[in-house]
C-alpha positions in Angstrom: -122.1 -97.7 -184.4 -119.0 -96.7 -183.0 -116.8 -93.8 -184.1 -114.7 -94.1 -186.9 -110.6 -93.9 -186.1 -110.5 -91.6 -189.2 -113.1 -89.8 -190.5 -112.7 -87.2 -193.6 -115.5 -85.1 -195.1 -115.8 -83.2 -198.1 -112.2 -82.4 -198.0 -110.8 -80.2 -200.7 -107.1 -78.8 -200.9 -105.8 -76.3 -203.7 -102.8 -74.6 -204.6 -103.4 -71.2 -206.2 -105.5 -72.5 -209.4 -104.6 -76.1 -208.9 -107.5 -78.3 -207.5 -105.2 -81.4 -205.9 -108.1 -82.9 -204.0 -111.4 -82.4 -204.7 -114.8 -83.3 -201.7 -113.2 -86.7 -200.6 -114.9 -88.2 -198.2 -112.9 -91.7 -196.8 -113.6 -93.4 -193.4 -111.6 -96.1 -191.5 -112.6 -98.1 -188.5 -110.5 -99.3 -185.5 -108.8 -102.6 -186.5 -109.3 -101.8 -190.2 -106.9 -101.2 -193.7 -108.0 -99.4 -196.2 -106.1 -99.2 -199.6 -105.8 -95.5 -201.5 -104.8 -96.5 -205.5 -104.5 -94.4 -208.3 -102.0 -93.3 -211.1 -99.4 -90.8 -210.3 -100.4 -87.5 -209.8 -104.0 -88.4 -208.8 -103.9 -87.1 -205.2 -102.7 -89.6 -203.2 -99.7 -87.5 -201.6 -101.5 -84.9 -201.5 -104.4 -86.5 -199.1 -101.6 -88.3 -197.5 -100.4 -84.9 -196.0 -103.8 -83.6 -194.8 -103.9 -87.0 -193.0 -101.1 -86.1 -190.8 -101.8 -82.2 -191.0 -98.7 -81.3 -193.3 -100.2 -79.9 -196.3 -97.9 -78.2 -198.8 -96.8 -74.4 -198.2 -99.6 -72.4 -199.6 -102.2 -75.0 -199.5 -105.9 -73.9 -199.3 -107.6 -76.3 -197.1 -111.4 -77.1 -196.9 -113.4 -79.8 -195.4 -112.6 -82.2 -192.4 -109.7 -84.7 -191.3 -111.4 -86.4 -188.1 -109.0 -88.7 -186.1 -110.9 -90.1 -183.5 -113.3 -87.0 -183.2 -110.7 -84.4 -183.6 -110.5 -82.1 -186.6 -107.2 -81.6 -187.8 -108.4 -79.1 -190.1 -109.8 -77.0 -187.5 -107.0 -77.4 -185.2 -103.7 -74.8 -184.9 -100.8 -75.8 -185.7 -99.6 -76.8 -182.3 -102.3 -78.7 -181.6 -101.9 -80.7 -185.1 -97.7 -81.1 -183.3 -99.5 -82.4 -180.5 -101.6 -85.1 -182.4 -98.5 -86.4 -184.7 -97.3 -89.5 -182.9 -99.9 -90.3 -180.2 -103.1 -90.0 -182.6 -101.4 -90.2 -186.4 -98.2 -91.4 -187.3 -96.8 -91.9 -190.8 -94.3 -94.3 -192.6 -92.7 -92.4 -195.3 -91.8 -93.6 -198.8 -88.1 -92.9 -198.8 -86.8 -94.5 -195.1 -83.4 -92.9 -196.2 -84.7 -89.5 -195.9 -86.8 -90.0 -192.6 -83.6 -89.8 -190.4 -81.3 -87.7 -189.1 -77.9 -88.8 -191.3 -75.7 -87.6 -187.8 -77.7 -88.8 -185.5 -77.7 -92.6 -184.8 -81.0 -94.9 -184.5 -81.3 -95.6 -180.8 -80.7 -91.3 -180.0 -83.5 -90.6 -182.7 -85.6 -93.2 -181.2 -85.4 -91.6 -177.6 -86.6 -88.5 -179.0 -89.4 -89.3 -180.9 -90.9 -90.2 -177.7 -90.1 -86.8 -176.4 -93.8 -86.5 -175.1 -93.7 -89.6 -172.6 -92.6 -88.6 -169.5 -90.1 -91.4 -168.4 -86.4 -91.8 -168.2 -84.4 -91.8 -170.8 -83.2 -95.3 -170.3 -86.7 -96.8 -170.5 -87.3 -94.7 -173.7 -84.3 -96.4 -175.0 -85.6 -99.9 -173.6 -88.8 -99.4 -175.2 -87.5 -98.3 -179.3 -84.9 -101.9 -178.3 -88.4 -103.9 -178.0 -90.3 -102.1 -180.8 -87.1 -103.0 -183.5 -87.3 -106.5 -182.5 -91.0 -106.5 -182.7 -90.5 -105.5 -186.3 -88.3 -108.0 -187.4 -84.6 -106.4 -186.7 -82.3 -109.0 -186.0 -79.9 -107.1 -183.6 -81.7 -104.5 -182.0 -78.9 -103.4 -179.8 -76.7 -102.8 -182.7 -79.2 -100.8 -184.9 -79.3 -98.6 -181.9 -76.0 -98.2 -182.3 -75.9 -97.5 -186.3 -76.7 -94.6 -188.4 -79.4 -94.5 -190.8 -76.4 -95.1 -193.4 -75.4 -98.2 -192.1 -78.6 -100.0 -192.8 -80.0 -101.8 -195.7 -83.2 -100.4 -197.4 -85.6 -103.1 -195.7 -84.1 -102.6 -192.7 -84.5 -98.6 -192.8 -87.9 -99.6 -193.7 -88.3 -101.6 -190.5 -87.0 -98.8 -188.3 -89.0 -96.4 -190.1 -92.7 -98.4 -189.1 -90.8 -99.2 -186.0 -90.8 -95.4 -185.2 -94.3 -94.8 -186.4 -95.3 -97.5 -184.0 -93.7 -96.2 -181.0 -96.4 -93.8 -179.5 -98.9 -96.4 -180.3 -100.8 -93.6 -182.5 -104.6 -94.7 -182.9 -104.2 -93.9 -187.5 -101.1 -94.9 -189.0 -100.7 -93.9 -192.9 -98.4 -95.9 -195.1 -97.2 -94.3 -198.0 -96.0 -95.8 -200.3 -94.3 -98.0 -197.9 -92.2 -100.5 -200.8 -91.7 -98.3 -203.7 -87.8 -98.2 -202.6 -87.5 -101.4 -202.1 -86.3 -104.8 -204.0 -89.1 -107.3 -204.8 -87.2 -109.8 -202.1 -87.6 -106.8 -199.1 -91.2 -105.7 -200.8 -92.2 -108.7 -199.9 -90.6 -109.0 -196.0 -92.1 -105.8 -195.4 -95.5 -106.5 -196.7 -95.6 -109.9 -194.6 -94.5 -107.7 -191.7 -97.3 -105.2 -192.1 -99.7 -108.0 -192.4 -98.3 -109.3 -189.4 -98.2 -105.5 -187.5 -102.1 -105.4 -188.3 -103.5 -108.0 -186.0 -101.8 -106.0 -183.4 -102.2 -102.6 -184.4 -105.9 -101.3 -182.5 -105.9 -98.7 -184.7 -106.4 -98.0 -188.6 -104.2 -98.2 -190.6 -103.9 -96.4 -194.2 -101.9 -98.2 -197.2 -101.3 -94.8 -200.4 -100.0 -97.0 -202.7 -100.3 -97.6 -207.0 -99.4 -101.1 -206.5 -102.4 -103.0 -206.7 -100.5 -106.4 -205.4 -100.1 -104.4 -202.0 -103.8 -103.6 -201.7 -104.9 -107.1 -202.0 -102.3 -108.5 -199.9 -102.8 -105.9 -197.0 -106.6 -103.9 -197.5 -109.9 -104.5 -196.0 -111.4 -102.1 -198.4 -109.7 -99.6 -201.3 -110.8 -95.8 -202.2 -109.7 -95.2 -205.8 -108.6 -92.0 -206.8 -108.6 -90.2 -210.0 -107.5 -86.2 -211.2 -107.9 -85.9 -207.4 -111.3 -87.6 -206.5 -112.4 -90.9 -205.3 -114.1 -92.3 -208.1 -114.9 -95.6 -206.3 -115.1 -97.8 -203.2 -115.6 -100.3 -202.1 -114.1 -103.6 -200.6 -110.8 -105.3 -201.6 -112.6 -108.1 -203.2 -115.4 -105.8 -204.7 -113.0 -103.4 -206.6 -110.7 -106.6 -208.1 -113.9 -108.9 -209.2 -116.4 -106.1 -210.0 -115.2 -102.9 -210.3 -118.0 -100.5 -211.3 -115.6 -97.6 -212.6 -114.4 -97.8 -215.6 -111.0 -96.5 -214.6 -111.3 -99.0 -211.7 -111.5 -101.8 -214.3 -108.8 -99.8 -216.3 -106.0 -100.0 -213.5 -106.8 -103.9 -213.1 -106.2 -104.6 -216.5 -102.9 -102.9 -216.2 -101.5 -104.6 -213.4 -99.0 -107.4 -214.6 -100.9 -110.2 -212.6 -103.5 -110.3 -214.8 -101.8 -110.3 -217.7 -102.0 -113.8 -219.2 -99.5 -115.6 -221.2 -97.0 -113.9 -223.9 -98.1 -110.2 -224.8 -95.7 -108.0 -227.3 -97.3 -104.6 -225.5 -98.4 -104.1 -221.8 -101.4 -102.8 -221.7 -102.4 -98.9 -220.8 -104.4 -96.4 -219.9 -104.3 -93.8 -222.8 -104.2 -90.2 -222.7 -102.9 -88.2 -219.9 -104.5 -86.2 -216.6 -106.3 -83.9 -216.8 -105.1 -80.2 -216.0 -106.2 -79.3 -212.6 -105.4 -75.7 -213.1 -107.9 -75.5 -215.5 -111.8 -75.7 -214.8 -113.0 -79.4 -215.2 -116.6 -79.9 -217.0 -118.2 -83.2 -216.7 -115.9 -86.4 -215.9 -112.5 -86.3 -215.7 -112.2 -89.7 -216.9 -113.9 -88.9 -219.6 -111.4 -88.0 -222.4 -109.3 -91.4 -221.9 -113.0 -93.3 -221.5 -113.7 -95.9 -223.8 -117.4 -95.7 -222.6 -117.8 -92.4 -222.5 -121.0 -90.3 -223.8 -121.4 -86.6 -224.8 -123.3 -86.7 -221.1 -120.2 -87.5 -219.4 -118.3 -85.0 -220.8 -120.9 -82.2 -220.4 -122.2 -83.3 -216.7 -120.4 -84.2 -213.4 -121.4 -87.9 -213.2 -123.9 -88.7 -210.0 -122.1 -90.7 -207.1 -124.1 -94.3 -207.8 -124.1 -97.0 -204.8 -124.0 -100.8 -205.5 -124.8 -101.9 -202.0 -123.8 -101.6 -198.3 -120.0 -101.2 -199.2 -119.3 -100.3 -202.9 -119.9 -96.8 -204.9 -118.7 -95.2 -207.9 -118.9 -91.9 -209.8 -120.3 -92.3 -213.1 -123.1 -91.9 -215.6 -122.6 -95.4 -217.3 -122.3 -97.3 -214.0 -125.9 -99.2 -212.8 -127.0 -100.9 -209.9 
């Protein structure tokens, strides 16, 4: 078997007493998508900056983050500079806030490929091509504009656009349509479908929007109180989820909601303090099926085949 694109391992990060991510262990082949889902405040951000090796001031970091074979945990902090671009790249959630406001497109562009020794001209040439390639109608002029001067979905463009230029082996995705209308959510989801029988790499999709994992993902971690709690493929989490938190988020999402309801349906309760020691399953206060086991023992990682696996006591083979 070949080696994975991305490759984490046990990988825990804390701030002081807060325990944001707790032993998550996610994998991603070359040509692949895999889908991170969860509630806010679950950990997705937070494993979405160890991805890229920007963890949080003060973070405590344990564990490993293996792009192609490197370890960015292990690495100093030039070397992680060095990786950003040419192994990782991210798209962030807010494209407004991902460029210089003074600086226009094209100058940015040029820059980011700071690394590739060529002329400046064919740096320019090549961030012309890589707008077109993702949809921008008039590349020339974007060069031109500032970040101002665009509409959301086309910051969004020029945002993948940019993460694309160094051709980086992992790109992440977070929350790449959360600013954007439902008309440009769905141009930009059709362009990342599009970007992904192209892209040689992984790709990663951090995302709560469950209609983005099963329009985009090969396979989905879900993510709970900072723990994948399940895995398993796209089609495996929406037909037979095994967690019941899993299950819990599906029945939540507005497509399966059929006919005329007076209440949306939720998940009760709230998160669980992360500051504070956690006994047994997390899930377990806001579990409809949970048992005095679940909340006295950490539930036993249960696998349902080659490709699916959840954390919990009630869950069988």
């Amino acid at each position: 078997m070949s080696e994975p694109v991305l490759d984490v391992r046990d990988l825990s990060i804390s701030y002081g007493r807060v325990k944001a991510l707790r032993h998550a262990d996610i994998r991603a082949d070359a040509g692949e998508v895999i889908g991170i889902v969860g509630e806010s405040g679950c950990g997705k951000s937070t494993l979405a900056s160890a991805l890229i090796g920007l963890p949080a001031a003060g973070a405590a970091v344990t564990g490993e983050v293996r792009i192609g074979g490197a370890d960015l945990v292990a690495m100093t902090e030039a070397e992680r500079r060095a990786c950003r671009g040419s192994r990782v790249a991210m798209i962030f959630q807010d494209p407004m806030t991902s460029f210089n406001p003074v600086l226009t497109i094209g100058d940015q562009l040029v820059d980011f490929q700071h690394r590739l020794d060529a002329p400046r001209a064919e740096k320019r040439d090549r961030a012309r091509k890589m707008l077109a390639r993702v949809g921008l109608p008039d590349p020339d002029l974007a060069l031109r504009r500032f970040v101002h001067e665009l509409s959301g979905g086309m910051r969004q463009r020029v945002a993948i656009a940019a993460a694309l230029l160094m051709e980086p082996s992992l790109l992440v995705a977070d929350e790449p349509t959360t600013a954007l209308d439902v008309t440009m959510e769905a141009q930009i989801i059709h362009l990342l479908r599009e970007l992904r029988r192209d892209h040689r790499g992984a790709i990663v999709i951090i995302t709560h929007h469950l209609g983005v994992v099963g329009e985009l993902c090969d396979r989905v971690y879900v993510m709970y109180a900072g723990e994948v709690v399940e895995e398993g493929t796209t089609d495996e989490i929406y037909h037979t989820p095994r967690h019941p938190y899993t299950a819990a988020l599906i029945a939540c999402d507005p497509a399966h909601i059929v006919g005329r309801v007076d209440h949306l349906p939720s998940i009760g309760g709230t998160l669980p303090d992360l500051s504070a020691p956690l006994r047994g399953c997390a899930f377990a206060p806001r579990c409809p099926k949970a048992t005095a086991r679940c909340r006295d023992e950490a539930p036993p990682r249960v696998t349902f085949g080659p490709t699916q696996a959840a954390r919990c006591h009630e869950a069988r083979p």
